[in-house]
C-alpha positions in Angstrom: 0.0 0.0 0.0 1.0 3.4 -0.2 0.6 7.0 1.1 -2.9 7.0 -1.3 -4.1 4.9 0.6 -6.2 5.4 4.3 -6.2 2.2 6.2 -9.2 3.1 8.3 -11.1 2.5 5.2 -10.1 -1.3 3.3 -13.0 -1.5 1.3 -15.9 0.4 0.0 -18.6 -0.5 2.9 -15.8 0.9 5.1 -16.1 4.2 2.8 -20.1 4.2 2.3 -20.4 4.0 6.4 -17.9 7.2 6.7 -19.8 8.6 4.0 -23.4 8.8 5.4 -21.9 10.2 8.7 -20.2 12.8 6.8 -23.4 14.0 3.9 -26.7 15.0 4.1 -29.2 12.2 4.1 -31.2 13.3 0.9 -27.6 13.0 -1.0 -26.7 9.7 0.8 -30.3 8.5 -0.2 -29.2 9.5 -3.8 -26.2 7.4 -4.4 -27.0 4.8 -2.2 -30.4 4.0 -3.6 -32.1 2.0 -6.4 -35.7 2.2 -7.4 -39.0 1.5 -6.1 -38.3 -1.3 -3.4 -34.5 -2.0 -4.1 -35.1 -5.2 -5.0 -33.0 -4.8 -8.3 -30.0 -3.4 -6.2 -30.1 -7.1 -4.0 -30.4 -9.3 -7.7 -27.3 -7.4 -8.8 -25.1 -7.6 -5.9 -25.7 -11.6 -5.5 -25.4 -12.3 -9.0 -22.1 -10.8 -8.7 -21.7 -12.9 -5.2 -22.8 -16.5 -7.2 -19.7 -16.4 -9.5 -17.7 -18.0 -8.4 -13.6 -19.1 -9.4 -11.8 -21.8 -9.5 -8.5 -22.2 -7.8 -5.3 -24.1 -8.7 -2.5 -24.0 -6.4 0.1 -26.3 -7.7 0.4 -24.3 -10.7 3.3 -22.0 -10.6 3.1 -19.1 -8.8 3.3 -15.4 -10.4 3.4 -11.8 -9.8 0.1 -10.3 -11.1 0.0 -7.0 -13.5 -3.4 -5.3 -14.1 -1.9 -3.3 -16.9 -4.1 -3.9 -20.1 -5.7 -2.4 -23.6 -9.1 -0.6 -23.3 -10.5 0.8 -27.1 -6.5 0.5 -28.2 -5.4 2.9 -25.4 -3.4 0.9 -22.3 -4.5 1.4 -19.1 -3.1 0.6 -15.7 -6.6 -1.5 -14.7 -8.9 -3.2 -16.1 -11.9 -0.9 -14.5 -13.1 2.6 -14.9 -15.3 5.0 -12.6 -19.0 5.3 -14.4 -20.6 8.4 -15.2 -22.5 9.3 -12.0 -25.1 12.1 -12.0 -25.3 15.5 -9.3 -21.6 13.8 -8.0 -20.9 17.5 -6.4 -24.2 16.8 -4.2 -22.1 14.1 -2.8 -18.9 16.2 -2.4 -18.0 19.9 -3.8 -15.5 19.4 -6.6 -16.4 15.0 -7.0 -16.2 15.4 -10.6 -12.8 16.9 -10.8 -11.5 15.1 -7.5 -12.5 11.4 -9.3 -10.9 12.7 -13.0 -7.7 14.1 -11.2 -7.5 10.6 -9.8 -8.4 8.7 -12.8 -6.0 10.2 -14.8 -3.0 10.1 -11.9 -3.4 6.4 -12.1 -4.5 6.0 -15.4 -8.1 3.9 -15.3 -11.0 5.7 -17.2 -13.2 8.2 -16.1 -16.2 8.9 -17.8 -18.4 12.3 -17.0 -22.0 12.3 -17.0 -23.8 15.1 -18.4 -25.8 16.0 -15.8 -22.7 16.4 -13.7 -21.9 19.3 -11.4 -18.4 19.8 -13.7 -18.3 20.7 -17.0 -17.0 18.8 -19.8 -14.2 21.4 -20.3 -13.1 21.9 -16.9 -13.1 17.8 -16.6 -11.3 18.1 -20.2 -9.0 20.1 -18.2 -8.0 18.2 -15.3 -7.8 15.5 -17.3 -5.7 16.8 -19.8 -7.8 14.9 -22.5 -8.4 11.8 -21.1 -11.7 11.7 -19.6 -14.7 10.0 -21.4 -18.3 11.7 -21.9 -21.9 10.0 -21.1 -24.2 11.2 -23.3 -28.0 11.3 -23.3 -29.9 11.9 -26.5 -30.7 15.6 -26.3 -33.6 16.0 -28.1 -33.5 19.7 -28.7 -31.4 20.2 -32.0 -29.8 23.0 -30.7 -28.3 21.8 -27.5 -27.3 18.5 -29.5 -25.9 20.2 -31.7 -24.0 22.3 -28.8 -22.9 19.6 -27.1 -21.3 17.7 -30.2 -19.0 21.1 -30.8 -17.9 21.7 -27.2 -17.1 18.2 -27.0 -14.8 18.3 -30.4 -13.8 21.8 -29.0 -12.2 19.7 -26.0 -11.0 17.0 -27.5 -12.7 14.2 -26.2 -12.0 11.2 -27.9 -14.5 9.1 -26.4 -18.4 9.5 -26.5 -20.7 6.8 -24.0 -24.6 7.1 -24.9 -27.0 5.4 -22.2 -29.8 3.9 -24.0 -31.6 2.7 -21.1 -33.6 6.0 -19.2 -36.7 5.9 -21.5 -38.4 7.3 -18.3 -37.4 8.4 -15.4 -36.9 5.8 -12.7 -39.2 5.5 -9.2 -36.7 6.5 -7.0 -39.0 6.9 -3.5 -36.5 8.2 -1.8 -35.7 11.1 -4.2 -39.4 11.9 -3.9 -39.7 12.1 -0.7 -36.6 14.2 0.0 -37.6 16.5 -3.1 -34.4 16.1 -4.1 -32.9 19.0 -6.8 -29.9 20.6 -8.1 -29.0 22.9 -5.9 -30.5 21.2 -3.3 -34.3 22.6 -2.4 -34.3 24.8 1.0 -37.1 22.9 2.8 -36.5 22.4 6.3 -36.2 18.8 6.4 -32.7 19.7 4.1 -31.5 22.6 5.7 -31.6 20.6 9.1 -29.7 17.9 7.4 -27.2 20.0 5.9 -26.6 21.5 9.5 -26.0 18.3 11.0 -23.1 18.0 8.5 -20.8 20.9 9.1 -17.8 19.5 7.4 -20.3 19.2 4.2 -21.7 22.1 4.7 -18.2 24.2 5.0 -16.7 22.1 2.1 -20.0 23.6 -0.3 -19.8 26.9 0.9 -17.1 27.2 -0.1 -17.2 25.8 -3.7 -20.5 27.3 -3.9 -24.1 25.5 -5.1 -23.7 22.9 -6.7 -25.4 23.0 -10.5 -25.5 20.5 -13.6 -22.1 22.9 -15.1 -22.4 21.3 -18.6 -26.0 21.9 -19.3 -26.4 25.2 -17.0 -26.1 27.4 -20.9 -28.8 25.6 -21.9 -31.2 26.3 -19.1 -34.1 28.7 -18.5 -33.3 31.7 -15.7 -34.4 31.4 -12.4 -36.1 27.8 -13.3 -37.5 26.4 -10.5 -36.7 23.5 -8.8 -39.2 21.7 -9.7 -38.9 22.3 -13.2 -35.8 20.6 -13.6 -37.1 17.2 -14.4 -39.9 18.8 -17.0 -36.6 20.2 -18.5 -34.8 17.2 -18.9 -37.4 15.0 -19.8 -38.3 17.9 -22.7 -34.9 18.9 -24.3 -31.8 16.3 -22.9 -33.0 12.6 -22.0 -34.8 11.4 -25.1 -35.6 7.8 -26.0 -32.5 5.8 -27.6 -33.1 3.8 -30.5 -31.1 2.2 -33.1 -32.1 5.3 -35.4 -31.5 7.7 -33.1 -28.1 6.0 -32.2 -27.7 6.1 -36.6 -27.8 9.7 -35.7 -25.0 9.5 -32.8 -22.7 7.2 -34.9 -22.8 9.5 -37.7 -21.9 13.0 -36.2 -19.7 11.3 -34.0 -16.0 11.3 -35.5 -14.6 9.4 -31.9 -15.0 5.9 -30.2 -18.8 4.8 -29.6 -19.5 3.1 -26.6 -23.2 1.8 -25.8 -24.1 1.6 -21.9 -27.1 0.1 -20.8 -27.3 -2.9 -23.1 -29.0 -6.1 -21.7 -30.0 -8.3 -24.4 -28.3 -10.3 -27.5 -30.8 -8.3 -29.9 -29.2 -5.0 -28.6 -25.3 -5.7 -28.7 -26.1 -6.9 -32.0 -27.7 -3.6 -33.5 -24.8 -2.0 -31.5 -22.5 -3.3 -33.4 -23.8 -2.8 -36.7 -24.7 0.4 -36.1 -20.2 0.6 -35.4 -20.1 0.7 -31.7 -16.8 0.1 -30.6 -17.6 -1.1 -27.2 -21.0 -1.5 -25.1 -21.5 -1.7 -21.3 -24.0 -4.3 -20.2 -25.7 -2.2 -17.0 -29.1 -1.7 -16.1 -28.4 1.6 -14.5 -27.0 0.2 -10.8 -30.7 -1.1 -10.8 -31.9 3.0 -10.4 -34.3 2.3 -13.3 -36.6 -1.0 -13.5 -36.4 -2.9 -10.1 -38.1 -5.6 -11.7 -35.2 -6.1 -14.5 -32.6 -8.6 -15.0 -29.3 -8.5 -13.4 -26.2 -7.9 -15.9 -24.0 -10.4 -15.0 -26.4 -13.3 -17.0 -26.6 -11.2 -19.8 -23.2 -10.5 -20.2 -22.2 -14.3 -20.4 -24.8 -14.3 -22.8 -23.8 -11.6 -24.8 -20.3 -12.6 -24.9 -20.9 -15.8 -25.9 -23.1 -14.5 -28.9 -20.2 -12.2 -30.0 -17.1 -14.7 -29.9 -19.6 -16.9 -32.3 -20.0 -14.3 -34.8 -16.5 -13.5 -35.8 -17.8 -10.5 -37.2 -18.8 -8.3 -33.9 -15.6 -6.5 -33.1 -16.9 -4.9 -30.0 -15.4 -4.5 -26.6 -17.5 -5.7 -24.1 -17.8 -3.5 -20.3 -19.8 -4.1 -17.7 -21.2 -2.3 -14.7 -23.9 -2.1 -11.8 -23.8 -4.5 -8.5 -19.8 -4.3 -8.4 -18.3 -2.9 -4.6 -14.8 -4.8 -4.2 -11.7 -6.3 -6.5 -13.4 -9.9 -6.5 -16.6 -7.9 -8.1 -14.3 -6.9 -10.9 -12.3 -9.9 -10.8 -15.6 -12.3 -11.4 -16.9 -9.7 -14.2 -14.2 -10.1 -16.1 -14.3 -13.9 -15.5 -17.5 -13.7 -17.0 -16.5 -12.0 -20.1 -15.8 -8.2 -19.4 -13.3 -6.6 -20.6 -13.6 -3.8 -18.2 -15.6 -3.2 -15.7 -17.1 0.3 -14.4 -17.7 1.2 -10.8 -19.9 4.1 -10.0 -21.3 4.1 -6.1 -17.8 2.7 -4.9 -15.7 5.6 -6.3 -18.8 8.5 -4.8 -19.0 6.9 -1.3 -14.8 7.4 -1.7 -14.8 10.8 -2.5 -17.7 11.5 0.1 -15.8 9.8 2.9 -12.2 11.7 2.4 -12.5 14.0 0.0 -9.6 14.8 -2.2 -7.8 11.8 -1.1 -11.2 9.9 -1.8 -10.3 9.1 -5.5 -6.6 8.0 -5.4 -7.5 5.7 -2.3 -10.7 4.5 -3.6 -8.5 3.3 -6.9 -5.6 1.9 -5.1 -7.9 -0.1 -2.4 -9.6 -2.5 -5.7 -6.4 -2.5 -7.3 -5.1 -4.3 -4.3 -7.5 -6.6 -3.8 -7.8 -7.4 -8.0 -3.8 -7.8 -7.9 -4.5 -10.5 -4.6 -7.0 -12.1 -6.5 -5.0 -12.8 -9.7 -2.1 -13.8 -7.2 -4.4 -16.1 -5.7 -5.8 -18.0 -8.5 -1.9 -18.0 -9.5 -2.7 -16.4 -13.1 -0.6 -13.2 -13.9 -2.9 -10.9 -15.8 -6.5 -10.2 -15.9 -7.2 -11.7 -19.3 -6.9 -15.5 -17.8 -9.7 -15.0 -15.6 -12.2 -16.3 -17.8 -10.9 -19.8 -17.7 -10.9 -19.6 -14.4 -14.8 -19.3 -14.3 -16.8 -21.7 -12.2 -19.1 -23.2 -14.9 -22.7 -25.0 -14.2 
């Protein structure tokens, strides 16, 4: 371990119990929290915890390197921190802390577009190596916007989610009323008071807003209007035309996130996706839904048939810890993307939040790999634990 790294905090529980003493309920409600009655959130985090990997000791033993080759680009890791929405909610500054981190180490980052950063200033930080999540604006002119500032700062790789044809039920959220900046009721205000390190911390970065889509919205909106706004100009539905659309104005690597069935990956890659993610959102969306990890198998198993589906294949939602990671990529991944885990970092130490967040599954991946006795990610798939 090194200087990066906090032992207080091993693992990510270890950082999402810091974290909810140190933020306001209505934003540890938001990360923390699927939809309707969570029971999506349990079916991914115990299909992840029924992999399972086969062990052989008398092989000889090895010294492990995560380095590998995501989209052609090498990387330090075989996993990435996902696009997460309102992050500065969580922490002033998330965004930036997470792509400082991300790019120190070298694992991707990818920046949602309802973040509380810009895309420049991320572009910045990063110095050009941060990814984008993009929804499908359906108001010409901010599409339109957003494909020019995003050549403007060179990003080189564009992630669409295809899977928020409605908002999800998110009980919580409703209750809580939750907004960006965060609504002044008194339920919130008393919350934010009972967090003075959170509260000093915002203060002094200031109210958090959605920085890559403030242009683009009306003065002295309400709170309340903000999902009316999204639903009307930024989140349209995904389909294989509109992602025609995407594919064609897009000049940069494609990814698709929030694939789930054979059908899809197959349209994705004819369409000339480079890589999809098989998510279903961290289970925010449709608590009734599938968990990703049988789909993946699925998926992958469908593409190394068709010798003609050069697509990279990612995977995210339900993963906490290195043996997460380490059993999606058994199961096929080639990367795998963590969203929650790298938040409850950042909201349990701050700046030192990403950088030991990042070194903690590294760790744990490198002792799992030294473990099985294999010396790089790509062998875990044999060891996979078949039925």
């Amino acid at each position: 371990m090194n200087s990066s790294f906090d032992h207080r905090f091993p693992d990510v529980d270890d950082l999402k119990r810091r974290a909810r003493e140190r933020i306001p309920r209505f934003a540890f409600d938001y990360i923390q929290g699927g939809c309707n009655s969570d029971t999506g959130l349990a079916r991914n985090q115990q299909a992840v915890r029924d992999v399972q990997l086969s062990q052989r000791q008398l092989r000889p033993a090895t010294t492990p390197t995560l380095d590998c080759k995501i989209l052609g680009r090498s990387y330090s890791a075989p996993f990435g921190v996902a696009p997460v929405g309102l992050q500065g909610l969580m922490w002033p500054n998330a965004p930036e802390i997470l792509a400082r981190a991300a790019h120190k180490m070298n694992i991707p980052f990818v920046l949602s577009t309802v973040s509380s950063s810009s895309l420049e200033r991320i572009a910045e930080v990063s110095e050009g190596s941060a990814w984008f999540q993009l929804y499908n604006p359906t108001d010409e002119f901010i599409r339109k916007s957003l494909f020019e500032r995003l050549e403007a700062a060179r990003y080189e790789v564009l992630v669409v989610t295809v899977d928020v044809p409605t908002f999800g039920f998110r009980s919580r959220d409703i209750r809580n009323g939750l907004a960006m900046p965060p609504r002044m009721t008194l339920s919130n205000i008393l919350q934010m008071l009972s967090r003075p390190r959170w509260l000093a911390a915002t203060a002094l970065a200031g109210k958090p807003h959605m920085k890559t889509l403030l242009p683009y919205m009306p003065k002295r909106m309400p709170s309340g209007g903000l999902a009316e706004f999204m639903n009307r100009t930024v989140m349209g539905p995904v389909d294989a035309d509109a992602l025609k659309v995407i594919r064609d104005r897009w000049p940069g690597k494609l990814v698709i996130k929030g694939v789930l069935h054979e059908s899809d990956a197959e349209v994705a890659a004819k369409l000339g996706a480079d890589a999809i993610i098989v998510s279903n959102h961290g289970a925010r969306q449709c608590d009734a839904g599938e968990a990703p990890m049988s789909p993946l198998r699925r998926i992958c198993q469908r593409t190394d048939d068709n010798a003609g589906d050069h697509l990279e294949i990612y995977m995210d939602s339900g993963l906490q810890s290195g043996p997460d990671i380490a059993c999606a990529l058994a199961s096929g991944a080639h990367c795998a993307f963590l969203g929650r885990a790298f938040v409850y970092g950042v909201a349990a130490l701050g700046r030192r939040g990403g950088e030991h967040t990042i070194n903690s599954l590294k760790a744990q991946l490198e002792q799992i790999l030294g473990q099985l006795r294999i010396s790089t990610p790509s062998e875990l798939p044999s060891c996979l634990v078949t039925r």
